[in-house]
C-alpha positions in Angstrom: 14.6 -22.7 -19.9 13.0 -20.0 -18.1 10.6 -19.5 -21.1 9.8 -23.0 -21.6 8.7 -23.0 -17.6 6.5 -19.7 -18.5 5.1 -21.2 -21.8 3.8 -24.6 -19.0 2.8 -22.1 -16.5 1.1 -20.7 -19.2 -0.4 -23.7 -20.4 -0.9 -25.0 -16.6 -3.8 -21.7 -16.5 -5.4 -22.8 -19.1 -5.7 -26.3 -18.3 -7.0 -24.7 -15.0 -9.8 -22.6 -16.8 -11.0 -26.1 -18.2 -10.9 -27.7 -14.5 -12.9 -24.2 -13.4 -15.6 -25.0 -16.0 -16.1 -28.5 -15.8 -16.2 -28.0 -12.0 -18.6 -25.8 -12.0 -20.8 -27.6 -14.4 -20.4 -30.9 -12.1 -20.9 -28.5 -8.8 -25.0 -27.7 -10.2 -25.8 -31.7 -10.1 -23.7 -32.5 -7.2 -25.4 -33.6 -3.6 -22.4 -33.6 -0.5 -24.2 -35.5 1.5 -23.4 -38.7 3.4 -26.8 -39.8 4.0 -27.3 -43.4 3.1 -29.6 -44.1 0.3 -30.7 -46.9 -1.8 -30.2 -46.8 -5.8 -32.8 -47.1 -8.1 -31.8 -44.9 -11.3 -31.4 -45.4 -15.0 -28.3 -48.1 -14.5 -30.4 -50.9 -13.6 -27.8 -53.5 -12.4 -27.4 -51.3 -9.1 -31.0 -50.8 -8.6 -31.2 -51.6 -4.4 -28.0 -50.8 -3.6 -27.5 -49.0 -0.9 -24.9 -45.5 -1.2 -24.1 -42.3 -0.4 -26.1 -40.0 -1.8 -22.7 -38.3 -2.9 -21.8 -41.4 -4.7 -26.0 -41.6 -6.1 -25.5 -38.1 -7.4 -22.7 -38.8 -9.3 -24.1 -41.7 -10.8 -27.0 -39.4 -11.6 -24.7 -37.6 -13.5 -22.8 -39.9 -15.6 -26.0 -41.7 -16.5 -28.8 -39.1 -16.5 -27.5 -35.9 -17.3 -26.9 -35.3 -20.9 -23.2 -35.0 -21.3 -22.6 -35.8 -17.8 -19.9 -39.0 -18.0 -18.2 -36.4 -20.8 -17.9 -33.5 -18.3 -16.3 -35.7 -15.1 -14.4 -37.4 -17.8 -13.2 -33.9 -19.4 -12.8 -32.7 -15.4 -10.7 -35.8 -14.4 -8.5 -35.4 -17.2 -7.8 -32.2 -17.1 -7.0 -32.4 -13.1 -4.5 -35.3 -14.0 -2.9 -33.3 -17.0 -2.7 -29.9 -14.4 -0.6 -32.4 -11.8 1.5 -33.2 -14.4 1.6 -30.2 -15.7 2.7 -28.6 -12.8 5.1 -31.4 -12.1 6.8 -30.7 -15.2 6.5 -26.8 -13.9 8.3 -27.8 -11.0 10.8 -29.7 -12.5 11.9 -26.7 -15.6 12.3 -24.5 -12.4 14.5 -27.1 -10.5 12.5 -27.2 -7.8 13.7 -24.0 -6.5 10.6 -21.4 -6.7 8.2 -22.1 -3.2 5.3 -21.4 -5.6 5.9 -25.1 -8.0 5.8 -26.7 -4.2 2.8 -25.3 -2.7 1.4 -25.7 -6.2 2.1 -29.2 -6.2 0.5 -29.8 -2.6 -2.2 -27.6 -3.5 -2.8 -29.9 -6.3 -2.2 -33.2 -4.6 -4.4 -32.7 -1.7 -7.3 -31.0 -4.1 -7.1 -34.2 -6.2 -7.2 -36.4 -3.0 -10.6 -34.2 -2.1 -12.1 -34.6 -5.4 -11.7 -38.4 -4.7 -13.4 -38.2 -1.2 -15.6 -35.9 -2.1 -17.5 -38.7 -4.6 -17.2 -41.0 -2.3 -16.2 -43.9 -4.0 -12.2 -44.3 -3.8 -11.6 -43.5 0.2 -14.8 -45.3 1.4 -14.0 -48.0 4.1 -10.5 -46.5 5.0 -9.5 -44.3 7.7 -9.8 -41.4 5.4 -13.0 -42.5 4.5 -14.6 -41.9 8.0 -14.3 -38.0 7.3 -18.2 -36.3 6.2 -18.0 -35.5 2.2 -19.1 -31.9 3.1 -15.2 -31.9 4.5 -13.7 -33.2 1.2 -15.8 -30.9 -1.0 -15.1 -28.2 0.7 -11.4 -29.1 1.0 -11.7 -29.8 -3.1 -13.1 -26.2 -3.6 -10.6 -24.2 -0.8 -7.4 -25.8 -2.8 -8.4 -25.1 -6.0 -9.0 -21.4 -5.3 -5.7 -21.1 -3.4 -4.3 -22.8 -7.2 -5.3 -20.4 -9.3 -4.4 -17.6 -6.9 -0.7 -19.5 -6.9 -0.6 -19.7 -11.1 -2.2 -16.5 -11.4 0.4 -14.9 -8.7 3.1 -16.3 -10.2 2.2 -16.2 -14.2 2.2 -12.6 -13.1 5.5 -12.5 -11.8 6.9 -14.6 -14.4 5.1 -12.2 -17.3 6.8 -9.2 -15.4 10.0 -10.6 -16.2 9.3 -11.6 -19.6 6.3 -10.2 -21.1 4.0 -12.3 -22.9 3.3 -12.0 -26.8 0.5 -12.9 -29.0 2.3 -15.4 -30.4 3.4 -16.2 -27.0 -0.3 -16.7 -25.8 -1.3 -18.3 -29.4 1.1 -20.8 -29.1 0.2 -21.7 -25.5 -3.5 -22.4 -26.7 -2.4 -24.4 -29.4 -0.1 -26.8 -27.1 -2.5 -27.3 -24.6 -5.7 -28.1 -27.5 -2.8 -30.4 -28.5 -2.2 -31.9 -25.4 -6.2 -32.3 -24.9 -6.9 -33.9 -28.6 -3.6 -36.7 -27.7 -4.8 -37.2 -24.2 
């Protein structure tokens, strides 16, 4: 069991370095701004309608930028597959390592800023009312403190058992697997 729960951990790194990417990617046409401002881009059945420019940038990238909607696709499915991921972490270890907890918060409440941080999902509820530059900004803190928890604790679990080639082959495989059926 222990080396299934390394193999995820392994997997759930991996899955991270695809979140990194496509973040990053997103983060170079991203505006955190709540400033209101009225639409008038290439999707012309929301031309007048006033937004965020948060939520106008991310339009702007879904419809302008070329490969845009395939990035925030490939970043929102690769967030949902790292909280599974790391639920199934969790669950190998039966719940007993404080890492798989914090993990799991870290990834909760970075998933929850992602959300706010577009502006779309939270807008009109109490959570709403918070400035985007708060939720990006909390989106971009957790993440870091992630991969220092799967990166701290890959180590530790690679002390124990040391990782092969095969080891790291077949972790690349599973998780090209996992992308290709998701």
């Amino acid at each position: 069991m222990e080396r299934a729960r390394q193999l995820v951990g392994e997997m759930l790194i991996y899955c991270f370095v695809i979140v990194l990417a496509t973040g990053a990617f997103l983060a170079f046409h991203y505006t955190p701004d709540d400033r209101q401002v009225v639409y008038d881009g290439s999707y012309a059945p929301l031309h007048g309608v006033p937004m965020s420019a948060a939520y106008l940038s991310s339009l702007e990238i879904s419809f302008d930028v070329h490969g845009g909607l395939l990035v925030r696709q490939l970043h929102h499915t690769s967030s949902l597959l790292l909280l599974l991921g790391a639920v199934v972490w969790a669950m190998l270890g039966h719940f007993r390592y404080a890492p798989a907890w914090g993990g799991l918060a870290l990834i909760l409440v970075s998933v929850l800023g992602g959300y706010g941080s577009v502006d779309d999902l939270l807008h009109g509820t109490v959570l709403g009312g918070l400035p985007v530059v708060f939720w990006y900004g909390l989106h971009l803190l957790t993440a870091l403190a992630l991969i220092l928890t799967l990166i701290d604790t890959s180590r530790r679990e690679a002390a124990r058992q040391p990782r092969t080639p095969g080891f790291v082959a077949l972790a690349l495989a599973l998780i090209v697997v996992v992308f290709l059926w998701a």
